[in-house]
C-alpha positions as CSV (number, residue, x, y, z in Angstrom):
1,X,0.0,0.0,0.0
2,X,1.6,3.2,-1.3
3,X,2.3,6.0,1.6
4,X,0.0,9.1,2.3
5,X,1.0,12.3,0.9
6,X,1.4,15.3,3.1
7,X,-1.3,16.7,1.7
8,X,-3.4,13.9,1.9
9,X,-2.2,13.9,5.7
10,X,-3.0,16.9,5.9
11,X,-6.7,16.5,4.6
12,X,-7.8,13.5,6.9
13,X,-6.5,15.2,10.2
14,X,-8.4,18.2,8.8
15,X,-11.6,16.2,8.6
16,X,-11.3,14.6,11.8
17,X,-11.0,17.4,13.9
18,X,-14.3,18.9,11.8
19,X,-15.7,15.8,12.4
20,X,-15.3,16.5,16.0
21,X,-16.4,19.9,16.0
22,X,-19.4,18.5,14.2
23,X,-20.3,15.5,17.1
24,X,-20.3,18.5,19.9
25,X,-22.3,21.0,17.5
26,X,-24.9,18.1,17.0
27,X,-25.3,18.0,20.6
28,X,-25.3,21.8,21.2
29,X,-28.7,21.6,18.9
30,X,-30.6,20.6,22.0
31,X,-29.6,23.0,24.4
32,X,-30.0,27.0,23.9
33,X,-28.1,27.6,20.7
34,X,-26.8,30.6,21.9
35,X,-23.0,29.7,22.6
36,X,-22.1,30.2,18.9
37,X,-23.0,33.8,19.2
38,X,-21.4,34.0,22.5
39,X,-18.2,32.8,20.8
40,X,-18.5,35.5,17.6
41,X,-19.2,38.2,20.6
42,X,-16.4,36.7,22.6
43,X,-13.9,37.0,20.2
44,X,-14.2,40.9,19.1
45,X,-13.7,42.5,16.2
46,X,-11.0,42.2,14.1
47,X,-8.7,45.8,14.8
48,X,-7.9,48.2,11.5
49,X,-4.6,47.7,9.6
50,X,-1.6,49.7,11.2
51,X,0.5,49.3,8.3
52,X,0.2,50.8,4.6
53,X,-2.7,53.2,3.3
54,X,-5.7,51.7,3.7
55,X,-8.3,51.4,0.2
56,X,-11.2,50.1,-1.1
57,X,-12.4,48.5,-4.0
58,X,-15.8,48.0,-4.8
59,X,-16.2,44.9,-6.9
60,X,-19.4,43.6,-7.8
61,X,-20.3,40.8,-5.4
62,X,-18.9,43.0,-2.5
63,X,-16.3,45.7,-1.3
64,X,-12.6,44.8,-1.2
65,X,-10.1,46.1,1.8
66,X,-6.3,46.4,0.6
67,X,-3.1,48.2,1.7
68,X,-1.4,50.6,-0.7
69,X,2.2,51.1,0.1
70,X,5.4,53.1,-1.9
71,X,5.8,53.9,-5.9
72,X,7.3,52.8,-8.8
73,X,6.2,49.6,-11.1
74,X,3.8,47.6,-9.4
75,X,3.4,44.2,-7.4
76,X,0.2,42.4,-6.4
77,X,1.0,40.5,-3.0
78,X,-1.6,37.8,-2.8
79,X,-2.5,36.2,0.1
80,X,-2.6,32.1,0.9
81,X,-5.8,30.6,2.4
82,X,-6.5,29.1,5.9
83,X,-8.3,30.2,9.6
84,X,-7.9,33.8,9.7
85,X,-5.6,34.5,6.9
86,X,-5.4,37.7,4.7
87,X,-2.9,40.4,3.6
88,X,-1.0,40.4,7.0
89,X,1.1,37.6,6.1
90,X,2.5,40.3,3.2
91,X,3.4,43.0,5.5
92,X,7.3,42.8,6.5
93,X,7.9,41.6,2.5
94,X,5.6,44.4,1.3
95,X,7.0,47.2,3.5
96,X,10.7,46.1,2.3
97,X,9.7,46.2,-1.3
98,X,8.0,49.5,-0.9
99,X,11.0,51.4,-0.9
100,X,11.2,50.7,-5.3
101,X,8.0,49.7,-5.5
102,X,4.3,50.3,-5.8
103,X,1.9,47.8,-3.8
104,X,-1.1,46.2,-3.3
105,X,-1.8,43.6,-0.7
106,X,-5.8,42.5,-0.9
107,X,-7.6,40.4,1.5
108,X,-9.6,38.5,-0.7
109,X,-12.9,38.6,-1.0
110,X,-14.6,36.5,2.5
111,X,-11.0,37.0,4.0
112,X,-9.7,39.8,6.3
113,X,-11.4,43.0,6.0
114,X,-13.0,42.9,3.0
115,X,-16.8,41.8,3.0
116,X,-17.9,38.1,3.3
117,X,-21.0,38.2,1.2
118,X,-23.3,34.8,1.4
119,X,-22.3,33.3,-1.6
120,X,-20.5,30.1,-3.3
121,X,-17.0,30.7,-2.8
122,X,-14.5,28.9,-5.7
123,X,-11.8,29.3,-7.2
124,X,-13.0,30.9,-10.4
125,X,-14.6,34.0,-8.1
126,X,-11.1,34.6,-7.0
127,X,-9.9,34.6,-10.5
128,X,-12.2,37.0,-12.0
129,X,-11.6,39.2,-8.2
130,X,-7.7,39.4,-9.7
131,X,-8.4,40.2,-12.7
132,X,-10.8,43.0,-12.5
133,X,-8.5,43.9,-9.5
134,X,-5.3,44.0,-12.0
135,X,-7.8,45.9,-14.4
136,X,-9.4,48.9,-12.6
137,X,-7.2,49.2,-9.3
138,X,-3.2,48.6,-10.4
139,X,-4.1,49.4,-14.0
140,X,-0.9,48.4,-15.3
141,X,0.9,45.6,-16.0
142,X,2.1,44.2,-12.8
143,X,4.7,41.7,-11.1
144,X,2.3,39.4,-9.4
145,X,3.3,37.5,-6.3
146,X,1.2,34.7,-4.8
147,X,1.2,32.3,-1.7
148,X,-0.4,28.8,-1.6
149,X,-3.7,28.5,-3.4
150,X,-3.7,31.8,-4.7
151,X,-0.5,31.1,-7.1
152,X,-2.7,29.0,-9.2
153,X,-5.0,31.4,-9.5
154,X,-2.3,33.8,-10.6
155,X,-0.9,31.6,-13.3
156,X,-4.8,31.2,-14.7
157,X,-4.9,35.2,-15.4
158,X,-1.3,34.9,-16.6
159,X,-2.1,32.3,-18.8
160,X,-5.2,33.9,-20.1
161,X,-4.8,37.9,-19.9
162,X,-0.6,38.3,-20.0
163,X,-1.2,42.0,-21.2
164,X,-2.1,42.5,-17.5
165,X,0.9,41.2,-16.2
166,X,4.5,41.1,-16.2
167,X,6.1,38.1,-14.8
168,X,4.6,35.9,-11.7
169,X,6.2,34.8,-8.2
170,X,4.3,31.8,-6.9
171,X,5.3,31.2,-2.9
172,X,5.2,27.6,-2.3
173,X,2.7,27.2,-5.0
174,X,-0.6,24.6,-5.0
175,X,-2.4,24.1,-8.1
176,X,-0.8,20.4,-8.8
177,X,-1.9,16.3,-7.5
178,X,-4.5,16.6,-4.7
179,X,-5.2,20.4,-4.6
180,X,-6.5,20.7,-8.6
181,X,-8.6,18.0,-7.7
182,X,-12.7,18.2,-7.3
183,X,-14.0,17.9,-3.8
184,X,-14.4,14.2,-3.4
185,X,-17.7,13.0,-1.7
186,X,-16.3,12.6,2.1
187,X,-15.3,16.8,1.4
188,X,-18.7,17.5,-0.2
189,X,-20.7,15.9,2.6
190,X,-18.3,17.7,5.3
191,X,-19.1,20.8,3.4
192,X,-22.2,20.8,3.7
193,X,-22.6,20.2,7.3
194,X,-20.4,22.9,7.8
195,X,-23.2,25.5,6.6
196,X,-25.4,24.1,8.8
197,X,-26.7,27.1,10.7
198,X,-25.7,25.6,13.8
199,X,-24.1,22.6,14.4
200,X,-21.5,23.4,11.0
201,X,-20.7,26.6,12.9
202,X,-20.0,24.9,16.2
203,X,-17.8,22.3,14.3
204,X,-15.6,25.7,12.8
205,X,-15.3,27.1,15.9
206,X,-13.9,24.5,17.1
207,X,-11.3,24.3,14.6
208,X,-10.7,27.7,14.9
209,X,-10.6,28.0,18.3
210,X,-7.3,29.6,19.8
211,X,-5.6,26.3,20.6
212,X,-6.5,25.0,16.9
213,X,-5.2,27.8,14.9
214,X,-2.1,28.0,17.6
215,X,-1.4,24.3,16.1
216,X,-2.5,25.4,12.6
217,X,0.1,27.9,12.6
218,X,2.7,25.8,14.4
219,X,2.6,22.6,12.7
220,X,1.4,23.5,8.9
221,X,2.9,27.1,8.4
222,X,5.4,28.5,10.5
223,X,8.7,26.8,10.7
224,X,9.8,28.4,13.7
225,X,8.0,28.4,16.8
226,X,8.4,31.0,18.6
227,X,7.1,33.6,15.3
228,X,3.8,32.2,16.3
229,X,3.0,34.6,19.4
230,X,0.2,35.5,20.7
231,X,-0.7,38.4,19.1
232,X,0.0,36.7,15.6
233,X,-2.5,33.7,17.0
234,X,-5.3,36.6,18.4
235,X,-5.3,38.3,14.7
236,X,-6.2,34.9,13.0
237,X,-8.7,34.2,15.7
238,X,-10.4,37.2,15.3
239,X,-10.5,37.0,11.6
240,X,-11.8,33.5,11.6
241,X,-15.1,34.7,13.7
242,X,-16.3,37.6,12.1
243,X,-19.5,38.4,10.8
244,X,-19.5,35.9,7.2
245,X,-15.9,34.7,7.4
246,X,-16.9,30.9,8.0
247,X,-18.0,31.2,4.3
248,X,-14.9,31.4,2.6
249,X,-13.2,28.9,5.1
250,X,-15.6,26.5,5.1
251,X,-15.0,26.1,0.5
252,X,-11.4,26.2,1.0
253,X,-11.7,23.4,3.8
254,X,-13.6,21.2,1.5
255,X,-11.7,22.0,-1.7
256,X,-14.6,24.3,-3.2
257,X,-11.7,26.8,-3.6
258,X,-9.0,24.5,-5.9
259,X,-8.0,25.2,-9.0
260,X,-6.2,22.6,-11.3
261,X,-3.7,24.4,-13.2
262,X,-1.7,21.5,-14.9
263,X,-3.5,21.4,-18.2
264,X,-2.6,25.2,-18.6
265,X,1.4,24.9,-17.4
266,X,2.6,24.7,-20.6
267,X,1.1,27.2,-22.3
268,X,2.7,30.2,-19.4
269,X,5.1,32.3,-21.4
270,X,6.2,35.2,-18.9
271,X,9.2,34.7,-16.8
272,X,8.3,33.2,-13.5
273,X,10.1,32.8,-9.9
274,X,9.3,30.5,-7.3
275,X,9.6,31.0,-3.6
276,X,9.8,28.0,-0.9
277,X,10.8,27.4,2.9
278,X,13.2,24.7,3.1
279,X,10.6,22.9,6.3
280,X,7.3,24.5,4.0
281,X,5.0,20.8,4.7
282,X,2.3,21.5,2.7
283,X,3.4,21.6,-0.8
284,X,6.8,20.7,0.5
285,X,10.3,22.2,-1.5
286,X,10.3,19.0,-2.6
287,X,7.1,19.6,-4.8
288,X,9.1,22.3,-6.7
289,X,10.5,19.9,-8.9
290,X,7.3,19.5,-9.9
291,X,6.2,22.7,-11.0
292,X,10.2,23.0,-12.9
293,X,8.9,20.0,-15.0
294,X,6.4,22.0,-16.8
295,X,8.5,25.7,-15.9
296,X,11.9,24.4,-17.1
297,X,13.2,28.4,-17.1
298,X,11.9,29.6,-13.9
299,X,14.0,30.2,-10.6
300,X,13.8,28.3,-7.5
301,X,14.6,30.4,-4.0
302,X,14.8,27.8,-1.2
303,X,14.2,29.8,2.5
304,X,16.5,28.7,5.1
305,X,14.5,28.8,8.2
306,X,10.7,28.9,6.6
307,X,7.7,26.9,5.8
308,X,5.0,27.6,3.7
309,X,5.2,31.4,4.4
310,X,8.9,32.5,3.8
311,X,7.8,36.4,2.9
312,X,6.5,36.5,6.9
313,X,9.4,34.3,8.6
314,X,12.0,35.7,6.6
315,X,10.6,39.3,4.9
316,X,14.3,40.6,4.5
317,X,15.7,37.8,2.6
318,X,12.7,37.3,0.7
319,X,12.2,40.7,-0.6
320,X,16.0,41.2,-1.6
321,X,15.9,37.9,-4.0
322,X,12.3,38.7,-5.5
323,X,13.6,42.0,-6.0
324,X,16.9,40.2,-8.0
325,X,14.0,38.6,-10.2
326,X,12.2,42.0,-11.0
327,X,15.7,43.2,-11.9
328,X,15.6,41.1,-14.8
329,X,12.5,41.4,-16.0
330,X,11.6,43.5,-19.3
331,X,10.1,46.8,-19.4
């Protein structure tokens, strides 16, 4: 019998501690249902941005929060997916690149600040975000940098509009094997329980209680420890239990939110650089050989010291060998 994946790993210790979530929020159903609302009130409201100019967009299926920071040609810092993530994770990267730069760090639509409408979240909403984003915000071609899930979204508006950008960094990328895939049955069924008005929101905030993102943070992002403090831990908490965020989580738990971007590989044509941490787990650096198959010229950075999110553990060296690759890049 062949050995799990990480990924796959990943996946089934995902679903068992939703399953969990979702035994205690079938029991909460006959008592007063009022502890999930005590947990939302509990956990406050997620504080403004101190860092970059705060802007708006207003899209069409709701309004979009993002940080404008420096001048010069610009880059689109996109953010990966998981419990209370959003543009934070860019901030020490995007503050160092200011200084040449022009940018723009979103929280994506369900995510952060920006509004988390009641809707079906997937992958092509995010792609047609980007793109309109790329189109009427940045309005110029643009380096775009992506983490995690986002990156394939990135190479699908590379792929399809190129006049709207100029070369693409994907951050331990997922688009490949088990994360292009459709939800399976065991994800469907698990997503569907999750949008259960009560018992699928006890079951999140379970798995988004402090402890769980703390071990989230600890054992499938961060490589080092000690970067996952308590004020890092409080942010994600707080985003995770705002008004509408269990939307967007909930797809992106179940897989409503991948984006297969093997078929469309080959046919990439702008210069592309890839980012990993040297402990990332999930894709690990030893993924990267995958995407080199079908990117033969692109350049690999391996992070000494990272995981999935080298641009937070390590901003410095990041943004000076990102900023070697937009060196080279044409007009």
């Amino acid at each position: 019998m062949a050995a799990s994946s990480p990924e796959e790993i990943q996946r089934n210790e995902r679903r068992r501690r939703l399953a969990k979530g979702l035994l205690i929020g079938g029991a909460a159903i006959g008592l007063p249902a009022l502890v999930n609302a005590w947990v939302r009130r509990r956990a406050g409201r997620l504080p403004p941005p101190t860092w970059g100019r705060p802007r708006h967009f207003a899209w069409s299926y709701g309004e979009i929060a993002f940080q404008q920071l420096g001048e010069g040609p610009p880059i689109l810092l996109l953010h990966s997916f998981g419990p209370g993530h959003d543009s934070l994770e860019w901030r020490g990267a995007a503050e160092l690149l200011a200084a040449r730069h022009r940018i723009f760090a979103p929280d994506l639509l369900g995510w952060g600040h920006s509004d988390k409408p009641a809707l079906t979240y997937d992958g092509e909403l995010y792609v047609q975000l980007i793109q309109d984003f790329l189109e009427d915000v940045v309005g110029e071609r643009a380096l775009l940098v992506a983490s995690g899930l986002s990156a394939a979204y990135a190479v699908q508006i590379a792929v399809d509009q190129p006049q709207l950008v100029r070369g693409l960094g994907l951050v331990c990328p997922l688009g490949l094997d088990l994360h292009g895939e459709e939800p399976d049955f065991k994800d469907a069924l698990l997503y569907r329980l999750m949008r259960l008005p009560v018992m699928g929101t006890a079951a999140l905030n379970v798995y988004t209680s402090r402890a769980g993102i703390a071990s989230h943070l600890r054992g499938e992002v961060y490589a080092a420890q000690e970067r996952v403090d308590a004020a890092l831990v409080e942010h994600h908490y707080r985003a995770s239990h705002g008004s509408g965020a269990q939307g967007a989580l909930a797809a992106y738990l179940a897989g409503y939110l991948n984006h297969s971007v093997r078929s469309v590989l080959p046919r990439l044509a702008l210069p592309v650089w890839l980012g990993w941490g040297r402990q990332a787990k999930s894709p690990a650096v030893d993924r990267s050989d995958q995407w080199l198959k079908y990117l033969p010229d692109a350049t690999l950075e391996v992070f000494e010291g990272a995981g999935s999110l080298p641009h937070a553990e390590v901003p410095a060296a990041f943004s000076r060998r990102l900023e070697a690759m937009l060196e080279e890049l044409p007009e």
